[in-house]
Steps between C-alpha positions, in 0.01 A plus 500: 500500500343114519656120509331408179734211452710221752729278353563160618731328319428129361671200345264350300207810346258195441513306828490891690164551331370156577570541897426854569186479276391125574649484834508816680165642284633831323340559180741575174480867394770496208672259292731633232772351290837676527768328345594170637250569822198712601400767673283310762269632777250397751315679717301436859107481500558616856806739456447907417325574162835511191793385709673177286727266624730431171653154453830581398728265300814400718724531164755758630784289710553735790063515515551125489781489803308742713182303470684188586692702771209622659310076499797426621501690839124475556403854386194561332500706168154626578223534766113430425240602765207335554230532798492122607831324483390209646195456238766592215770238620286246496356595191840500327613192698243277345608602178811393564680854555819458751586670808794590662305468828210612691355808557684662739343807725748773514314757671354703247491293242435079459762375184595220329712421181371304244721403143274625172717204306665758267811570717371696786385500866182705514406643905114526556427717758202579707523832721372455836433835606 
C-alpha cells in the first residue's frame, strides 16, 4: 500500500495552480476536465518520486465549512517540509506569500503557517533532529 494522492481542498482551481506552481514551485502533473471542474494535481521537484498533491474544488458545503472552520482557528490543512525554512520564508515572503508568524523552534521541528490564497493555512516544517 502507497499515498499516491493528498487532497487539499481549494476555492478557486485556477488561482491554486497559479500559487503552488508559480509561487511555491511544484510542477503540474495532470489537468483534466470533469464536469464543471478538474481533476488537478501538482507535484514537488523535491518531494518522493509519484506522490500528488490534488487541488480539490471546495464545491461540497460541509468541505466548504470545514475548510473555513479549520482558517478560522489557525489550523493548517497541510504540512510541507523543506530543509531551510529560513531560505524558503524569505523566498515566499518576497513574493508576497503571508505568514501567520515566524518560524517558531519547537524542539524537533522549526514551523510556520503560511496562507496558499485558496482558503487554507499551509505549516512548513523543518525537522531539527
Amino acid at each position: 500500500m502507497q499515498i499516491k494522492y493528498v487532497s487539499v481542498m481549494v476555492e478557486d482551481q485556477e488561482r491554486a495552480l497559479r500559487f503552488y506552481t508559480d509561487i511555491l514551485g511544484f510542477r503540474k502533473v495532470v489537468d483534466l476536465p470533469v464536469g464543471e471542474y478538474r481533476w488537478l494535481t501538482v507535484t514537488s521537484p523535491d518531494g518522493p518520486e509519484g506522490v500528488e498533491l490534488v487541488l480539490e474544488p471546495v464545491a461540497f458545503a460541509p468541505a466548504r465549512e470545514y475548510q473555513k472552520a479549520l482558517f478560522d482557528a489557525g489550523i493548517p490543512a497541510t504540512a510541507f517540509v523543506t530543509s531551510d525554512i529560513q531560505d524558503d520564508v524569505e523566498r515566499l515572503k518576497s513574493a508576497g506569500v503571508v505568514f501567520r508568524g515566524e518560524p517558531l523552534d519547537m524542539g524537533t521541528v522549526v514551523a510556520v503557517a503560511f496562507e496558499d490564497t485558496c482558503g487554507n493555512l499551509i505549516q512548513l516544517v523543518q525537522p531539527t533532529v
